[in-house]
Residue, then its C-alpha position, 0 to 999 in steps of 0.5 A: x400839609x403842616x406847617x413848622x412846629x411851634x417853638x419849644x419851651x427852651x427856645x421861647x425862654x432863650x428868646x426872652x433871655x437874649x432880650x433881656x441879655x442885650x437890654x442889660x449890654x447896652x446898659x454896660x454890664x458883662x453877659x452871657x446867655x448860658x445853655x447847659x448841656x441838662x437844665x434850662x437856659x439862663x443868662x449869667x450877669x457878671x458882678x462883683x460879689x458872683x454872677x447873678x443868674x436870671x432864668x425865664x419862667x413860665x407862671x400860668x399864662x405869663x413869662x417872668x424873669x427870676x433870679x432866686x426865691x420871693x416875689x421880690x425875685x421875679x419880674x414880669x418879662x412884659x414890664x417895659x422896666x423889666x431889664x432896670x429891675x434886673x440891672x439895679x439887682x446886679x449893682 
């Protein structure tokens, strides 16, 4: 007997995206969580200037949230301040 396949790569980086997307609705800012049809997940905050696009990665044995490149583009998604980060991105 087998039990249910674990989760895939896309379905864990959806899961942290809705966490991440509902932190920053409560906070008041416009998002969405997009799944396109080829390519990875990621949640788009709406901004003046542009969304901001935020994609969940997996470094090693730790997920983070990106949104470009540098490490000053990226934190840990386990940071308890990691949606604050996001937040003060998209001001």
């Amino acid at each position: 007997m087998t039990g249910p396949a674990p989760p895939s790569l896309e379905q864990v980086q959806f899961f942290h995206l809705t966490r991440l997307a509902w932190a920053l609705k409560v906070r008041g800012l416009a998002v969405s969580v997009q799944l396109p049809r080829r390519g990875e997940p990621c949640l788009s905050v709406r901004r003046e200037s542009g969304p901001l696009l935020v994609r969940a990665a997996l470094h090693g044995q730790r997920w983070v949230f990106t949104w470009g490149r540098g490490r000053s583009r990226c934190v840990d998604e386990r940071d308890e301040s990691a949606f604050e980060r996001v937040w003060e991105v998209a001001q």
